[in-house]
Z-matrix of the N, CA and C atoms (Angstrom, degrees):
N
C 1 1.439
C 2 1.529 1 108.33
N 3 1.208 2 117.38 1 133.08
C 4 1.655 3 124.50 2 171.47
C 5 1.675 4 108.53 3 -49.46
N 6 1.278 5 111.45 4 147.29
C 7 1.188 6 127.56 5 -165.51
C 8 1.285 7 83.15 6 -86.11
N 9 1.319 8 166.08 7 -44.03
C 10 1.533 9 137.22 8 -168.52
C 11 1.121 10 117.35 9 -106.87
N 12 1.498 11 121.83 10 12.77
C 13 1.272 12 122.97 11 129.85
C 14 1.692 13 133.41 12 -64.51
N 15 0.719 14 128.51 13 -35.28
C 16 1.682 15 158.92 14 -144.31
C 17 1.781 16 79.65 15 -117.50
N 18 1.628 17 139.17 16 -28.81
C 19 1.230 18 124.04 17 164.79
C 20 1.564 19 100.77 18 -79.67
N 21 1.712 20 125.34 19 -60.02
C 22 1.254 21 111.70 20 -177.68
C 23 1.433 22 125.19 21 -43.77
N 24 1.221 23 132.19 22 -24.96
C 25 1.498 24 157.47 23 -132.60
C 26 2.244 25 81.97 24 -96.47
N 27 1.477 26 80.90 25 -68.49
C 28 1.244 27 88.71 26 -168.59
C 29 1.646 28 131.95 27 -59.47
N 30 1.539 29 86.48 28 -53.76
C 31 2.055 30 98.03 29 151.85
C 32 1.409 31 110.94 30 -21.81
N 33 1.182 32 114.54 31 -79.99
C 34 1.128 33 139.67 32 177.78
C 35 1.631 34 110.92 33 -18.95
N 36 1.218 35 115.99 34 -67.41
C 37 1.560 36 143.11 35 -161.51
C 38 1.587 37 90.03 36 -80.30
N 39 1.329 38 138.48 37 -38.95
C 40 1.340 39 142.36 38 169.23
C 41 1.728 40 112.81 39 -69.92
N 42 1.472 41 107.22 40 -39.86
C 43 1.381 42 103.58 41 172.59
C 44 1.646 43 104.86 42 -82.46
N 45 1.161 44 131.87 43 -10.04
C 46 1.773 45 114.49 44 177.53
C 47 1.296 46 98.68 45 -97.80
N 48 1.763 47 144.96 46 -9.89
C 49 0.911 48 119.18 47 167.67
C 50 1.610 49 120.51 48 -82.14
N 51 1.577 50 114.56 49 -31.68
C 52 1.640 51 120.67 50 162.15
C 53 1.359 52 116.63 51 -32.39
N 54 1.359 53 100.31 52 -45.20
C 55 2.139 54 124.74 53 178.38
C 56 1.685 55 98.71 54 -50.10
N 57 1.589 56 107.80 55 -49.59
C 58 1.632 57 102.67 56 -151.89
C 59 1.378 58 100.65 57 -106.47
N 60 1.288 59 126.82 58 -17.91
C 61 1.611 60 125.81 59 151.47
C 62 1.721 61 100.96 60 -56.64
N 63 1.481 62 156.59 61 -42.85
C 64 1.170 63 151.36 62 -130.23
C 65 1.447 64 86.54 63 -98.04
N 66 1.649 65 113.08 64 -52.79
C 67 0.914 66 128.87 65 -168.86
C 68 2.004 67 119.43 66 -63.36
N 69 1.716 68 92.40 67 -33.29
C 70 1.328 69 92.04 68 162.47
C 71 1.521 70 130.67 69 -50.18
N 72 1.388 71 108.75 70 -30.97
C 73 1.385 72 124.28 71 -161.69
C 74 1.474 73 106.85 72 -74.66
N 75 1.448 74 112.75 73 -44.15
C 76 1.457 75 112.64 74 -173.68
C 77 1.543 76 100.74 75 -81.85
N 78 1.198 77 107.47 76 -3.25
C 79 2.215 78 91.66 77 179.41
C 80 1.448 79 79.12 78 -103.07
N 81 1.017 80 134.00 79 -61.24
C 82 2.014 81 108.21 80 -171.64
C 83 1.660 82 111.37 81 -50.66
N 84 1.180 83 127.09 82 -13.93
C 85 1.516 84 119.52 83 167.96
C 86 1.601 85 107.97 84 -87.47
N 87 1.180 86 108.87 85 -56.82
C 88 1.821 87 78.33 86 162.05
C 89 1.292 88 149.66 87 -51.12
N 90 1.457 89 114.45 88 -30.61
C 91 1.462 90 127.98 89 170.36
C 92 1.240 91 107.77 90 -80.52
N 93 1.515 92 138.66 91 8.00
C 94 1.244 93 135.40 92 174.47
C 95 1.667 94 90.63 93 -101.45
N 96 1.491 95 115.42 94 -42.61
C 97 1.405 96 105.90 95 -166.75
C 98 1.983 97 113.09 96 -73.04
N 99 1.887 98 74.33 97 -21.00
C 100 1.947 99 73.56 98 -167.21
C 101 1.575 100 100.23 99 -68.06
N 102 1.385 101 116.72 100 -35.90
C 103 1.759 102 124.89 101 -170.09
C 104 1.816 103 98.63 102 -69.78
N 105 1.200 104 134.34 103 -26.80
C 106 1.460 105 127.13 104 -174.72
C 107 1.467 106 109.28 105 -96.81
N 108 1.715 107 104.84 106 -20.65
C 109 2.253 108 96.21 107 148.65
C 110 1.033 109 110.01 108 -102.71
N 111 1.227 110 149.81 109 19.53
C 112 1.425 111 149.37 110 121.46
C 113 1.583 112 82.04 111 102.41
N 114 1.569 113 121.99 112 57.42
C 115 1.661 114 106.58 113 -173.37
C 116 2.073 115 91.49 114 -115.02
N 117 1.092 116 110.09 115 133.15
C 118 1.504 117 124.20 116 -162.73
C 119 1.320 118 80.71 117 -62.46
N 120 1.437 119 112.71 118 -100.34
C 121 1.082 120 151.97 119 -179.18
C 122 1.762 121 99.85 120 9.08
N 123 1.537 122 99.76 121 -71.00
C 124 1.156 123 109.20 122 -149.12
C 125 1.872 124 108.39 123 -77.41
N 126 1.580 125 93.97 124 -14.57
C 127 1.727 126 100.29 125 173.69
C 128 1.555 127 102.38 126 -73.70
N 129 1.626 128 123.26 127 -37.11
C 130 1.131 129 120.31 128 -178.90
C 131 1.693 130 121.21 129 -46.01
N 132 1.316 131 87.31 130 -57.31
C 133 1.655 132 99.85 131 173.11
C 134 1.306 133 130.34 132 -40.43
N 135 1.656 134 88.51 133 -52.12
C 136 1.884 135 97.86 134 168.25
C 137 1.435 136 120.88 135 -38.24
N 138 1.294 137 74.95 136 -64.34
C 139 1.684 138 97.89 137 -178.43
C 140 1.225 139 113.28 138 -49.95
N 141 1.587 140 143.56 139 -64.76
C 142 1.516 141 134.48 140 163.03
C 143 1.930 142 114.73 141 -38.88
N 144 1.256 143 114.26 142 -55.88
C 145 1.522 144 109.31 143 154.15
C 146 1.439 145 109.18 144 -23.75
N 147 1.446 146 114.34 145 -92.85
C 148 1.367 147 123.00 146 -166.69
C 149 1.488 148 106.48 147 -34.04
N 150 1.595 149 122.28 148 -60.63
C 151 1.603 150 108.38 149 -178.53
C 152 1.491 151 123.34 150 -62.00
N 153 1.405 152 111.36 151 -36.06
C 154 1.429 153 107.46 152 153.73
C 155 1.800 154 135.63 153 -37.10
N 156 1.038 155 80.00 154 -27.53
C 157 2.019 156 90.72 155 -178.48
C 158 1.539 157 84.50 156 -113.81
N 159 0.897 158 169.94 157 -62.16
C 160 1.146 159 153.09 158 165.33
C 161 1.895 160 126.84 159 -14.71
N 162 1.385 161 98.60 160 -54.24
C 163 1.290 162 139.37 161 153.93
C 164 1.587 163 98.26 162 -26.04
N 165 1.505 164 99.96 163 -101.82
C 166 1.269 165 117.93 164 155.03
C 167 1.544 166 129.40 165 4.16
N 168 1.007 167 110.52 166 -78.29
C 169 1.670 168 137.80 167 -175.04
C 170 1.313 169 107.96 168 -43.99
N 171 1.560 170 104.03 169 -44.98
C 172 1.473 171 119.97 170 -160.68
C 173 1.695 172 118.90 171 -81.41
N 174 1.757 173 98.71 172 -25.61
C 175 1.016 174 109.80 173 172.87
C 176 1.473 175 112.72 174 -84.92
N 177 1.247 176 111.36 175 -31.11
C 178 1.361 177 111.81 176 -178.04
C 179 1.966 178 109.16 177 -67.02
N 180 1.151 179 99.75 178 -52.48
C 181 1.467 180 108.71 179 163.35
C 182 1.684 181 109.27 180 -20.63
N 183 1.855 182 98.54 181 -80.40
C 184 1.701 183 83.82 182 -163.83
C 185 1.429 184 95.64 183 -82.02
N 186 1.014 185 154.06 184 42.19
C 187 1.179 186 150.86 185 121.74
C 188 1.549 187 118.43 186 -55.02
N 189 1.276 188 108.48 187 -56.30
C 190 1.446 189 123.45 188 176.92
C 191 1.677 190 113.76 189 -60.58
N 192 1.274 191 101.18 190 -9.79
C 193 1.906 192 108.09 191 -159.38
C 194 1.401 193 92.34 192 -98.34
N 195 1.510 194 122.93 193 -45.81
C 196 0.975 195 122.65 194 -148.86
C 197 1.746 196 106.81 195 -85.06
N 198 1.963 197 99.87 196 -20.33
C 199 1.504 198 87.64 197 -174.83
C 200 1.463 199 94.67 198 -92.99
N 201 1.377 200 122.94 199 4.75
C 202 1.895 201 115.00 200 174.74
C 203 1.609 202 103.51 201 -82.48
N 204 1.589 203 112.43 202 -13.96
C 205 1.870 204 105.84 203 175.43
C 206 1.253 205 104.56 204 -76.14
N 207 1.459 206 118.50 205 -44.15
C 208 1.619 207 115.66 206 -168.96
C 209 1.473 208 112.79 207 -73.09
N 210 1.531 209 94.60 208 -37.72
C 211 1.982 210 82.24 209 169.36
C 212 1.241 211 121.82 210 -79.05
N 213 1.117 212 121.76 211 8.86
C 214 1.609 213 120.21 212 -167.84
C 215 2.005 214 83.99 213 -108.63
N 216 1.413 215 120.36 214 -27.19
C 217 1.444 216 110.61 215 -171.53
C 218 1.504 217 105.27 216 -65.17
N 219 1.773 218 87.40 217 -38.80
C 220 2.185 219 95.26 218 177.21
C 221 0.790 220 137.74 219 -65.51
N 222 1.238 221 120.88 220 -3.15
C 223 1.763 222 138.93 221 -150.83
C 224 1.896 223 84.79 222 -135.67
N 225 0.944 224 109.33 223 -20.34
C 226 1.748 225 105.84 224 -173.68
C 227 1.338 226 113.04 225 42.37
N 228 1.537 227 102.67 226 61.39
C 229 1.921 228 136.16 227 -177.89
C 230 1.608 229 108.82 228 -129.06
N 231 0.989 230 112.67 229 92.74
C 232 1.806 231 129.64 230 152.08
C 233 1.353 232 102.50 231 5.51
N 234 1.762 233 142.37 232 89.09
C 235 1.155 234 148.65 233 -133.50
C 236 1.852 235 87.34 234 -94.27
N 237 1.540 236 129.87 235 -21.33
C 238 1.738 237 104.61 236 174.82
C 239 1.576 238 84.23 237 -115.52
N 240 1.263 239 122.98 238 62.74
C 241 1.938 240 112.35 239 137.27
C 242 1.465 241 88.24 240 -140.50
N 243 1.190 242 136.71 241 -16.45
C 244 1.683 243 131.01 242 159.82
C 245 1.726 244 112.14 243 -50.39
N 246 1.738 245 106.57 244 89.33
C 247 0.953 246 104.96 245 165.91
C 248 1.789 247 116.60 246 -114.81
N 249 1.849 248 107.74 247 175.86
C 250 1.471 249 69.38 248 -163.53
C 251 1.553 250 117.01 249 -94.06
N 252 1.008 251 143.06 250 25.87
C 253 1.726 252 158.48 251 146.00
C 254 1.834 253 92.47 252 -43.03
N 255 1.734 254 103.94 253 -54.99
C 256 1.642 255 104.51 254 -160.31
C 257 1.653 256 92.85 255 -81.13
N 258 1.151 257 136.98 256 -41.54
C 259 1.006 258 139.99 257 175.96
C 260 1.579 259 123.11 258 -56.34
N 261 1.093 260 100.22 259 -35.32
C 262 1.894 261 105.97 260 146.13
C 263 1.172 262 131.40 261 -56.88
N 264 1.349 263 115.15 262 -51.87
C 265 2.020 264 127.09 263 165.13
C 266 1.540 265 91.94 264 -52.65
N 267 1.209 266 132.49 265 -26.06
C 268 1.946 267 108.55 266 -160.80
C 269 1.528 268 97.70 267 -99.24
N 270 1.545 269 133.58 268 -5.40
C 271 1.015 270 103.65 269 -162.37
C 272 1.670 271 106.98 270 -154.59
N 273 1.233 272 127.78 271 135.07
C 274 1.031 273 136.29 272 -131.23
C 275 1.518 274 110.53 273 -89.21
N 276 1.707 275 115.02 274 164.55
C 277 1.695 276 106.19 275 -173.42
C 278 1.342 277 105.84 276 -84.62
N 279 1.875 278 104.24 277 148.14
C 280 1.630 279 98.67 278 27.54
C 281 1.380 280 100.77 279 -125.95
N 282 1.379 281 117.46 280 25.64
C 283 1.623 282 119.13 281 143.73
C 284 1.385 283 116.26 282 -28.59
N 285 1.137 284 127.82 283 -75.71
C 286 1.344 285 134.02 284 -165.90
C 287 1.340 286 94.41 285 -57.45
N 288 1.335 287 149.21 286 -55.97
C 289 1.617 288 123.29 287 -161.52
C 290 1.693 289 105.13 288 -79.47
N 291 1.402 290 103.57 289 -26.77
C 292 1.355 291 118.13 290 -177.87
C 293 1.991 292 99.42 291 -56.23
N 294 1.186 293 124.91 292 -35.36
C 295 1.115 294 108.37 293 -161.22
C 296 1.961 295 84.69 294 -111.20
N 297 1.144 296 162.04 295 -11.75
C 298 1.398 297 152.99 296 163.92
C 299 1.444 298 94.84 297 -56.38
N 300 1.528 299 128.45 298 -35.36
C 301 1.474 300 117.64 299 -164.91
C 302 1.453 301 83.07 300 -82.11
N 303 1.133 302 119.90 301 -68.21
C 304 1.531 303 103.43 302 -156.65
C 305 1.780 304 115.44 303 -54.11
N 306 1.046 305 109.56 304 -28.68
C 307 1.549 306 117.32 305 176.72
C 308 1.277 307 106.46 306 -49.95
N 309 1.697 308 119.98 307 -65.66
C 310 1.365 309 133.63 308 165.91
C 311 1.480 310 112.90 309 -33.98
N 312 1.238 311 123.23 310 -67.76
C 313 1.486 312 128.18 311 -169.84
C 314 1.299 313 103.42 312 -47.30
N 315 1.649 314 130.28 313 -55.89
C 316 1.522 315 130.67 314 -151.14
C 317 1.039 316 87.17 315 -84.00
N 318 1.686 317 140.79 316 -36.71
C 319 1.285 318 121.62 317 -155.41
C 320 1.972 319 103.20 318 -79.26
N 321 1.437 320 102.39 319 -36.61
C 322 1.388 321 102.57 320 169.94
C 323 1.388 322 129.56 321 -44.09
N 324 1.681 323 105.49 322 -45.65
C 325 1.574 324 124.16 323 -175.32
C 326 1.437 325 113.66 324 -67.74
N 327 1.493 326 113.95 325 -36.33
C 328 1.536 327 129.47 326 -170.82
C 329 1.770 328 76.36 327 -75.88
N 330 1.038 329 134.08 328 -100.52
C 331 1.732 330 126.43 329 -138.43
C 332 1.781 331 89.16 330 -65.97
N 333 0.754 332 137.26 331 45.06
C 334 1.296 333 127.82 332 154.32
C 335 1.544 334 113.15 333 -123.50
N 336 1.398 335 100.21 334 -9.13
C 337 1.372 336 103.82 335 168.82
C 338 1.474 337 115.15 336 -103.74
N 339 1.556 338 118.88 337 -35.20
C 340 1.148 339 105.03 338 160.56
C 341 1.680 340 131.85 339 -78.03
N 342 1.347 341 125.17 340 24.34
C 343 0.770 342 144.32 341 175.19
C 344 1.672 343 103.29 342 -91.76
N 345 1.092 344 112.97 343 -57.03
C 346 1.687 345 132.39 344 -150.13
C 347 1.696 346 70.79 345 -92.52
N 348 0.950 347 150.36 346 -39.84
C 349 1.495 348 129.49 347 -156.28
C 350 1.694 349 101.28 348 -84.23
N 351 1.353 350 98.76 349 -36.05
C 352 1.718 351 104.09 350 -172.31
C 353 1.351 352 102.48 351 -68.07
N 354 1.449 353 128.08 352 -27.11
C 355 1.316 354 118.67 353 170.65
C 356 1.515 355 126.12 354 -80.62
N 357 1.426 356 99.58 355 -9.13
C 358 1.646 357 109.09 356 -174.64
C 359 1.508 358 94.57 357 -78.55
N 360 1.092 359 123.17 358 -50.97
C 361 1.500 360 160.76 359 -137.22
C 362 2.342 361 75.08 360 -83.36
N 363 1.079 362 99.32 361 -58.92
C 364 1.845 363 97.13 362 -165.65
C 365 2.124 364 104.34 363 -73.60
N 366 1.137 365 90.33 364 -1.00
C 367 1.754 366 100.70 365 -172.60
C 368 1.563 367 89.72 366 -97.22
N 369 1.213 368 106.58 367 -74.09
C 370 1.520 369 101.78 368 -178.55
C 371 1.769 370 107.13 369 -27.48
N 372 1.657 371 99.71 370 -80.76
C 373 1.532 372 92.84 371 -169.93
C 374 1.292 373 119.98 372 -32.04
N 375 1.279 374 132.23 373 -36.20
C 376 0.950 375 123.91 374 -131.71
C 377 2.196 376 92.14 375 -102.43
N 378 1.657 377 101.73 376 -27.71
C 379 1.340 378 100.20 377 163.18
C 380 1.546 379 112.16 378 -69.09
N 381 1.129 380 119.12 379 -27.77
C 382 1.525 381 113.81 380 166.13
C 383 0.975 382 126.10 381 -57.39
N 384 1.186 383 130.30 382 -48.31
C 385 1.804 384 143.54 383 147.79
C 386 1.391 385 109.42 384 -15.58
N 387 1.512 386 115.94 385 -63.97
C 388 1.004 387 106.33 386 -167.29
C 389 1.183 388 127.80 387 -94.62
N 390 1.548 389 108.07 388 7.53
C 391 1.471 390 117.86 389 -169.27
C 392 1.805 391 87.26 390 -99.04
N 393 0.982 392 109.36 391 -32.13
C 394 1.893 393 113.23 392 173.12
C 395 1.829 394 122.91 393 -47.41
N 396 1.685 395 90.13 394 -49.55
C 397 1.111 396 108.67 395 167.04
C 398 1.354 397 121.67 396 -70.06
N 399 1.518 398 138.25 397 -43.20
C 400 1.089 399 117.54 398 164.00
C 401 1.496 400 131.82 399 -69.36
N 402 1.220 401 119.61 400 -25.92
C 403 1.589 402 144.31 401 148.28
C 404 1.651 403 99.60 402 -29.46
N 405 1.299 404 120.78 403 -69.33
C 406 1.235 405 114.38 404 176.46
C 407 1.279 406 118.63 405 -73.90
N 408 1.322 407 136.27 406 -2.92
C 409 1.656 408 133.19 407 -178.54
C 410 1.654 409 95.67 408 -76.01
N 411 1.459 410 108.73 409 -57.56
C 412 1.549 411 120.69 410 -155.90
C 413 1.289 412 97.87 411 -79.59
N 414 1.409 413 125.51 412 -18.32
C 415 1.333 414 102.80 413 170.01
C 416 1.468 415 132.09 414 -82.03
N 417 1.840 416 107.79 415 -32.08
C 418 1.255 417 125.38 416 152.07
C 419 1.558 418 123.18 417 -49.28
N 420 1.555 419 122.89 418 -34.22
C 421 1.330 420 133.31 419 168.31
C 422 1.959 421 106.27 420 -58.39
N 423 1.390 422 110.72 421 -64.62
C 424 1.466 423 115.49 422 167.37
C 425 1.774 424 112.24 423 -47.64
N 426 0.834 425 135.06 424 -44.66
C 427 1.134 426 132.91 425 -141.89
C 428 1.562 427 102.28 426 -71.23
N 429 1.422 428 120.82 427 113.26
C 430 1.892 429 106.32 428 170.90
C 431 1.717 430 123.18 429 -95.81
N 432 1.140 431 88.35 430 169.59
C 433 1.406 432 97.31 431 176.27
C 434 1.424 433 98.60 432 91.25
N 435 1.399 434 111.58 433 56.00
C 436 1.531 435 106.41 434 179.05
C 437 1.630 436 112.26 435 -116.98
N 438 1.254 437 124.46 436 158.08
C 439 1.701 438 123.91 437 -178.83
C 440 1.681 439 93.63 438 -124.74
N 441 1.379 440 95.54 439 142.53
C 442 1.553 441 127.92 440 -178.90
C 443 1.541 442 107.36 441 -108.70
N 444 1.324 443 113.53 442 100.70
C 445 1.318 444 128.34 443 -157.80
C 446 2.076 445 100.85 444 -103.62
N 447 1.080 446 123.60 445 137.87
C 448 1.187 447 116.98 446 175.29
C 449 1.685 448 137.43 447 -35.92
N 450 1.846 449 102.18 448 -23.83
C 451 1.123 450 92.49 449 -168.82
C 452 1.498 451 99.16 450 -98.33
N 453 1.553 452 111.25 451 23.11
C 454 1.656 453 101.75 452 175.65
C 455 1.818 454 104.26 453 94.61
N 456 1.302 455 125.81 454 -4.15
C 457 1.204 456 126.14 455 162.88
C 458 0.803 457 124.47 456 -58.86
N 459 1.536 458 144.63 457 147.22
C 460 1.130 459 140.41 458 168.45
C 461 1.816 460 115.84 459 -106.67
N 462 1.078 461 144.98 460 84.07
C 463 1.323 462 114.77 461 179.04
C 464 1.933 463 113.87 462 -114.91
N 465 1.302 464 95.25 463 172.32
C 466 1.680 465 94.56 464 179.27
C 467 1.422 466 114.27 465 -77.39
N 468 1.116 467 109.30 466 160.69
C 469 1.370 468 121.55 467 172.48
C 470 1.560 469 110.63 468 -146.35
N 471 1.581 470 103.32 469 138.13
C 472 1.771 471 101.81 470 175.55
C 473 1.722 472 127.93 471 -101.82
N 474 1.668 473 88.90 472 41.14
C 475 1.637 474 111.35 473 164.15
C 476 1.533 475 110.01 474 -84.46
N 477 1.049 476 114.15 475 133.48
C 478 1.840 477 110.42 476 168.32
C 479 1.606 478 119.81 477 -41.55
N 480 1.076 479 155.64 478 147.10
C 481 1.122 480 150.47 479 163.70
C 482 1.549 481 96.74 480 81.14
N 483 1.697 482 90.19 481 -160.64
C 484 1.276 483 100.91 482 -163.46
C 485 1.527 484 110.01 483 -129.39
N 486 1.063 485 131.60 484 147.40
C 487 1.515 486 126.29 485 -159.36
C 488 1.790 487 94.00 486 -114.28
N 489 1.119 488 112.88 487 140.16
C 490 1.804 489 103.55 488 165.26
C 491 1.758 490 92.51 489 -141.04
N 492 1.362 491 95.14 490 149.39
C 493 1.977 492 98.80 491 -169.67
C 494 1.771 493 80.84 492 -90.02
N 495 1.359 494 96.79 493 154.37
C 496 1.716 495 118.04 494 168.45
C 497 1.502 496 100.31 495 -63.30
N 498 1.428 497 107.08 496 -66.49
C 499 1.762 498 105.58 497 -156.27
C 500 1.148 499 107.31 498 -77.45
N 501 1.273 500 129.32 499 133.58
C 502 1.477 501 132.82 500 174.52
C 503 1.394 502 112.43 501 -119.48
């Protein structure tokens, strides 16, 4: 295959993953909004979205891998130190600026998603936290056979009823 085909080829495969990283961003903002109205449904969806572009990504990936072996066979360049920054130095404009932008763009889009995910990712926990904590209130509230100890402790006991000390 001609080497500036096998560049368009690749552009290409670099510009649809920028597409499905962008695209990542707006399905992790819905599944943040669907999880903070607590709407099932609509986190579900996300979520099939998200593996769909996930899906996606992956194919585009070894897609992307496979046309960096063949150009690296054409260029007679060591196909895992052919990256594409170095793959810009080997090959002439306006390939070469053509592929620094796209390098730039995906690399921007990728940490902007793992950015926005690590914060989705610290929201979640952190509704987990508190859904733990109330999980443990109401169960400690249910729980019988408990003694009320002066310093405000609560612990169980496997006497019938409930014991409370006089002196506080």
């Amino acid at each position: 295959m001609e080497l500036n085909l096998m560049l368009e080829k690749l552009l290409g495969v670099l510009t649809r993953e920028t597409q499905l990283y962008r695209s990542m961003l707006a399905v992790i903002d819905k599944e943040k909004e669907a999880a903070v109205r607590a709407e099932l449904m609509a986190l579900n969806e996300a979520a099939v979205e998200r593996e769909s572009i996930i899906s996606a990504l992956r194919e585009s990936d070894q897609q992307r891998r496979r046309l960096v072996v063949r150009l690296a066979e054409n260029l007679a360049y060591p196909p895992e130190n052919l990256t594409l920054k170095r793959l810009a130095q080997l090959v002439a404009e306006p390939f070469a600026g053509r592929l620094r932008q796209a390098s730039t763009e995906l690399r921007f889009e990728v940490s902007r998603v793992q950015e926005v995910n690590q914060r989705t990712q610290q929201i979640f926990e952190h509704s987990l936290e508190l859904l733990r904590g109330a999980l443990n209130l109401l169960n400690d509230l249910r729980a019988c056979n408990t003694v009320y100890y002066r310093t405000g402790a609560v612990r169980g006991s496997h006497a019938i009823g409930k014991c409370v000390c006089s002196d506080i």
